[in-house]
Structure formats: structure tokens, C-alpha cells
C-alpha positions as CSV (number, residue, x, y, z in Angstrom):
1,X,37.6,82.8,194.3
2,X,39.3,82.1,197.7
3,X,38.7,79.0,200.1
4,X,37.5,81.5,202.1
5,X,34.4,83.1,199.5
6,X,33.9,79.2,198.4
7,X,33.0,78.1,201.5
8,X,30.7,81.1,202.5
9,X,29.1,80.3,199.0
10,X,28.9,76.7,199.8
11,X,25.9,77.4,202.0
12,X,23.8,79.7,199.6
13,X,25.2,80.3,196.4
14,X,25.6,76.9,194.8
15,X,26.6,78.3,191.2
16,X,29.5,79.9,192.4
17,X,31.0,76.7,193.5
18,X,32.0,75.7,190.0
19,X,35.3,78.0,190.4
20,X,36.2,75.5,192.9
21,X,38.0,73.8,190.1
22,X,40.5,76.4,189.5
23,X,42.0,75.9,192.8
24,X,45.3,74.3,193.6
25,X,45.0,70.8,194.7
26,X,46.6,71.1,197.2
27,X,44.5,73.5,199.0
28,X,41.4,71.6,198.5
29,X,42.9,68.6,200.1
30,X,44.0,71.0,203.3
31,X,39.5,71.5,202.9
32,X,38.8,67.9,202.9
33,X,40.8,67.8,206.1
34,X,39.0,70.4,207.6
35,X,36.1,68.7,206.4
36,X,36.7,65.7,208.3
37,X,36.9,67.3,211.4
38,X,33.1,67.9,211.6
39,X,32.9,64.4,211.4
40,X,35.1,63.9,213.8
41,X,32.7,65.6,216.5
42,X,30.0,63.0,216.6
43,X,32.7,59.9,217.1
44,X,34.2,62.8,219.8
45,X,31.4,63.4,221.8
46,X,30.0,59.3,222.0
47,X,33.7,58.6,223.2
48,X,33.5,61.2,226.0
49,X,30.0,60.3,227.2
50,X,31.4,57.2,227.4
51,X,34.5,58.0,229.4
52,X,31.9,59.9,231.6
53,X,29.8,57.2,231.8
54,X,32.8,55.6,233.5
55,X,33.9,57.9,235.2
56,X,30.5,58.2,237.0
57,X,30.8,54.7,237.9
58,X,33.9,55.5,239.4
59,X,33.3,57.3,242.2
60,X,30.4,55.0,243.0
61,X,33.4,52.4,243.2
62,X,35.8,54.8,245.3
63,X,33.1,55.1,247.8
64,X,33.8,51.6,248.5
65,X,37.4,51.1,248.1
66,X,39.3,50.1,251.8
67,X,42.7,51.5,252.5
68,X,45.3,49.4,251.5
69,X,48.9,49.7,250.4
70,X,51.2,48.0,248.6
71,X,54.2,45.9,250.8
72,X,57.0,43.7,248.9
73,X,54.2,43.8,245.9
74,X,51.7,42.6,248.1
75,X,48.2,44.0,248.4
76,X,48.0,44.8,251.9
77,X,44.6,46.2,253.8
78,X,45.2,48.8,256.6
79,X,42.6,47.0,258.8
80,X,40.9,43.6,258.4
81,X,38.3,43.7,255.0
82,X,37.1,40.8,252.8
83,X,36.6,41.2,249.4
84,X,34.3,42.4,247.1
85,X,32.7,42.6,243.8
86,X,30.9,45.6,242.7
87,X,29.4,46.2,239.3
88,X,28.4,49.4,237.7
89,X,26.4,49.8,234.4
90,X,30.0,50.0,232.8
91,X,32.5,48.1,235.3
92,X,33.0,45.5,237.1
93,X,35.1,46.0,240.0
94,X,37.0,43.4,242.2
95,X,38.9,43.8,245.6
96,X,40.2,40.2,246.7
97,X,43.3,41.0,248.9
98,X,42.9,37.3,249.7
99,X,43.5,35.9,246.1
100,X,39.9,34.3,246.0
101,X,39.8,35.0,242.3
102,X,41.7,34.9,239.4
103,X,42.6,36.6,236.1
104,X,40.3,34.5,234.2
105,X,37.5,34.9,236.4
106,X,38.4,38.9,235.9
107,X,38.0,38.6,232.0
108,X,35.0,36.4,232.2
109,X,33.3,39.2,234.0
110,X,33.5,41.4,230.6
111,X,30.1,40.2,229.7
112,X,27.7,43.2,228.2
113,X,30.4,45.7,230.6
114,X,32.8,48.3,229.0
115,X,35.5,46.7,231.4
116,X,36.5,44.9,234.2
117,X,39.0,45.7,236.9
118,X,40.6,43.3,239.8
119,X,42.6,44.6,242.8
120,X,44.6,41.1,242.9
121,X,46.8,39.8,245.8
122,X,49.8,40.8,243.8
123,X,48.6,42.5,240.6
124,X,46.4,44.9,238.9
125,X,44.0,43.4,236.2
126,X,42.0,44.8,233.7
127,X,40.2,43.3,231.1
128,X,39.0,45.8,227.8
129,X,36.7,45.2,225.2
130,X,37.7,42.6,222.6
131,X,38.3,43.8,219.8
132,X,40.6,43.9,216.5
133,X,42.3,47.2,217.6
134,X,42.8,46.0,220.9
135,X,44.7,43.2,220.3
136,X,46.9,45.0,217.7
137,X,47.9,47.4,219.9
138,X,48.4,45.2,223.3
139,X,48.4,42.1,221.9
140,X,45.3,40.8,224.3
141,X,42.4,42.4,225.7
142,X,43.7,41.2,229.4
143,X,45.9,43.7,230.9
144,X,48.0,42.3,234.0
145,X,50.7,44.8,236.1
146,X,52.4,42.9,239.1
147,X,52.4,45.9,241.9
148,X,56.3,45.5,242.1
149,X,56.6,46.8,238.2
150,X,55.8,50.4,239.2
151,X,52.5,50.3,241.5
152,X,54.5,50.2,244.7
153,X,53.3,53.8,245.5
154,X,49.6,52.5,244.5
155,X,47.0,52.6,247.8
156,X,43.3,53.2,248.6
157,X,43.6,57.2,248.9
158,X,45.5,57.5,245.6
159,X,42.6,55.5,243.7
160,X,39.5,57.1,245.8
161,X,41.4,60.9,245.0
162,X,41.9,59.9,241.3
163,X,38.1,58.9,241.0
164,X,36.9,61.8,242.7
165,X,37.4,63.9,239.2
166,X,34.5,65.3,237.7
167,X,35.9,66.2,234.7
168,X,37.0,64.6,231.7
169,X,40.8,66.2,231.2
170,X,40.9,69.0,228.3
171,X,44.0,66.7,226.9
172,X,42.0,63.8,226.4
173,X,39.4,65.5,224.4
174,X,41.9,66.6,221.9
175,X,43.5,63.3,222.0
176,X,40.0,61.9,221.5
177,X,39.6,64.8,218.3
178,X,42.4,64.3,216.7
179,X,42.4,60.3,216.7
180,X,38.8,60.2,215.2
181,X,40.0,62.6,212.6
182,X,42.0,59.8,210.7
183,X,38.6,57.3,210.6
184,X,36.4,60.4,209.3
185,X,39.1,61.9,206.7
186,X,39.4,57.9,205.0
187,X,35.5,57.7,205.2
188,X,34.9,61.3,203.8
189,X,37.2,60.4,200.9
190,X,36.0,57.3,199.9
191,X,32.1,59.3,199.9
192,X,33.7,62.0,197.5
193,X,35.2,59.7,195.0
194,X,31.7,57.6,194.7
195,X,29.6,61.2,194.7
196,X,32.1,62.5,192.0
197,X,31.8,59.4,190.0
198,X,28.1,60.2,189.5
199,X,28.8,64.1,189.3
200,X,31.4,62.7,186.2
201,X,28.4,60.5,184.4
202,X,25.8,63.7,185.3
203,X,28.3,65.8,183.6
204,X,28.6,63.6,180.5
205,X,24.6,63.4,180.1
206,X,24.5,67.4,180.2
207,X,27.6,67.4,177.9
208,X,29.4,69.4,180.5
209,X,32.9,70.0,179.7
210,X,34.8,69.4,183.0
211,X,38.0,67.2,183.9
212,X,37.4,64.0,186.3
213,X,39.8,66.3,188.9
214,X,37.8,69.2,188.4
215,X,34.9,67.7,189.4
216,X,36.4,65.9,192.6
217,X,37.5,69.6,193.4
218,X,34.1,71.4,192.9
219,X,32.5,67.9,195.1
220,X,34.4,68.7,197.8
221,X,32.8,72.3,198.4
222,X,30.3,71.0,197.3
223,X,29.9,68.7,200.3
224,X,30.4,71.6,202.7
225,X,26.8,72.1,203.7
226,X,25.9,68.1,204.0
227,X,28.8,67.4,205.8
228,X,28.0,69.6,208.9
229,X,24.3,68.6,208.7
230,X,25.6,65.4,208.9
231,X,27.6,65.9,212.1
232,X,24.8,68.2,213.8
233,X,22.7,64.9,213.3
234,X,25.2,62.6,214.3
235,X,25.7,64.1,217.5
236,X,21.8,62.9,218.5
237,X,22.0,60.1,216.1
238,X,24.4,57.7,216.2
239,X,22.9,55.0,214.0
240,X,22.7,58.1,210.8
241,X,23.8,56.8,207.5
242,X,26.3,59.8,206.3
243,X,27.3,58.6,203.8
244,X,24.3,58.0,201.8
245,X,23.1,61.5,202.8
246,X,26.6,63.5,202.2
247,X,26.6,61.6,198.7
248,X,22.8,62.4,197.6
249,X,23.1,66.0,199.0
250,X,26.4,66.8,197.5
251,X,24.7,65.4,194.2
252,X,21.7,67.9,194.4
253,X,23.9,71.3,195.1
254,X,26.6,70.0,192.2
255,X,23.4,69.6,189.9
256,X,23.1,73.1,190.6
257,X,26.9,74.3,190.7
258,X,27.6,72.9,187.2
259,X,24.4,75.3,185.5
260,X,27.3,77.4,184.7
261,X,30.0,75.0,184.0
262,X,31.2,75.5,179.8
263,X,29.5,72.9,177.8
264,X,30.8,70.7,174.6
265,X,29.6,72.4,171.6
266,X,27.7,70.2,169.5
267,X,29.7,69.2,166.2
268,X,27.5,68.9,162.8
């Protein structure tokens, strides 16, 4: 059978399934990919409500945003404003043109928010989410651009026009895709190899005759069916244990795959 027939058979005829371990390895890894893009839509789709979210905040912010432009690297007002501090349910925002606060005052604001952002005298701060990942990548969560390292053209039009978008760029959502694929495809392995180790021990106690590899091979179609459930429900459920339900549904339709899998014969 083709990849094709197997997975058209992975979502109603189970005992077809077993000629999954015929196939070329290779091919069913290329699957398991594909696979683990279905879990990738659930991470996908929290990430943009998230960018959403904060987008949505944004143009609350622009509406309050002064003109200003940037002189010798110097944030300079167009007419006389004080600053300000305005928070969102996902930023924090800070215009002090007057240097009334400081970097550390621009982190410590990071409580409970998804981050904080400072309009400084003479530089652009924002402060991210601590984390792990974070730090690998940027070394700190504290981000700190002087206006003379590229932000010369930067001013209060520019920032209002920019959070004035409605819509999440098409580029960012592949971006967002194709990132969360790597996360899912490690997961979705690692769920395979511990469902095939108890397809391997069910196959013993049936005396199936079938290789450790064929097994992981028939698994993998195997896990068609509970892997999109699994992402239909992730979408509305974020706290939805997978795992456990990709392993104990794979189980059940291999149980019924491997009826017509070639068994030892019994030696007098």
C-alpha cells in the first residue's frame, strides 16, 4: 500500500495498517514530520493570539504616543509633554523624554506583563519574559538600543502608523509554524518510541511475529487519527495531556491493526 491508501485507512480501516511495515523508512519518517505539523497548530494559534493580544494593546498605546523625533540621539518632543506610564493587560509602556526613569525601573515593571517597553532620553528599552530561551539567544531578557545605533529615523508618526496594523503579517505565521514544528516533531517522537515499546510487549503476549522497527513503522500510522484529535483539542485546550492520549489511542487501533499481523507457530 501507498502513504497515500495508509493514511486514508488510518481513520477507518485499522487492519490494513499492518502493511505499514513494508514501507521504506524513509518515507515513514517524511509521515512523522507531517505528523508533527498538526501539533504544531495548537502551539501556532496560542502564539498568534498572543501577538494579537499585543497588538491590541498597541494601538491603545499609539493613541497616546506625542510627536517626537530623534536629534543627535536624543529624544526630542515636538511641543512641551511630560511623561507617562501606560499599562495594558500585556505591556507596559513608558515615555520619559525627561530621563525620570531608568532601565531597571523598565525591567522591574515586567511583573505578571508579557513585556515592557521605555521611550528613554537616549534609548529604546525593552524588557521580555525571562526565560531559558531568552537568555540563550540575547544573552539577557533586557534589550537596550541607543537611538544613534540606527533609530535616528525613529518618531511618534512612525510608531503610531506601525501600531495601527490590524493584522498579524502572513510571514510571521509561517515563521510562527515552522518554529513550533521542531518542539512537536522531538515530542511526537519520544510518544512513538514509548507507545511502540508497549505495542512490542503486546506483540510478544499475542506471539505476534513482528520486528521492533516494524512495529515503530505500523505506530506511526497508527497514530494518525489521535494525533489530529489531539490538535483539534488543543486548539480549545491548552492544558490537554497529548501525550498520554496519542499513546493510549495509538495502543487501541494497533491492538486492532496487528489481528492480521503473521503469528509464531507454536513448536511441540
Amino acid at each position: 500500500m501507498t502513504v497515500r491508501e495508509l493514511f486514508l485507512a488510518s481513520f477507518y480501516r485499522f487492519k490494513d495498517l499492518k502493511n505499514a511495515r513494508l514501507l521504506g523508512f524513509g518515507k515513514v519518517v517524511l509521515y512523522l514530520l507531517a505528523l508533527s505539523l498538526f501539533l504544531a497548530i495548537p502551539i501556532t494559534t496560542n502564539v498568534l493570539q498572543v501577538f494579537n493580544d499585543v497588538r491590541a494593546d498597541g494601538q491603545k498605546i499609539a493613541q497616546k504616543i506625542p510627536d517626537f523625533t530623534i536629534q543627535n540621539g536624543v529624544l526630542t518632543p515636538t511641543e512641551k509633554t511630560e511623561g507617562f506610564i501606560y499599562q495594558t493587560n500585556s505591556i507596559i509602556f513608558t515615555f520619559d523624554p525627561e530621563g525620570k526613569r531608568s532601565t531597571t525601573d523598565i525591567s522591574g515593571d515586567m511583573m505578571g506583563n508579557f513585556l515592557s517597553v521605555g521611550l528613554l532620553p537616549d534609548e529604546l528599552v525593552v524588557a521580555l519574559p525571562s526565560s531559558g530561551l531568552t537568555n540563550q539567544i540575547l544573552g539577557s531578557n533586557l534589550l537596550e538600543i541607543p537611538y544613534d545605533q540606527g533609530l535616528n529615523s525613529l518618531d511618534g508618526a512612525h510608531i503610531r502608523t506601525y501600531l495601527a496594523e490590524n493584522s498579524v503579517p502572513w510571514w510571521m505565521i509561517l515563521i510562527t509554524l515552522l518554529v513550533s514544528v521542531y518542539p512537536s516533531f522531538i515530542n511526537l517522537v519520544m510518544t512513538i518510541l514509548i507507545a511502540c515499546i508497549g505495542a512490542s510487549l503486546m506483540a510478544a503476549l499475542k506471539g505476534i511475529q513482528v520486528t521492533f522497527f516494524e512495529n515503530l513503522k505500523i505506530l506511526i500510522f497508527c497514530g494518525t487519527l489521535p494525533v489530529i484529535l489531539s490538535a483539534l483539542i488543543g486548539v480549545f485546550t491548552l492544558d490537554f495531556d497529548t501525550s498520554l492520549f496519542i499513546i493510549l489511542a495509538t495502543l487501541f487501533i494497533y491492538s486492532q491493526a496487528s489481528k492480521g499481523l503473521p503469528r509464531r507457530q507454536s513448536q511441540v
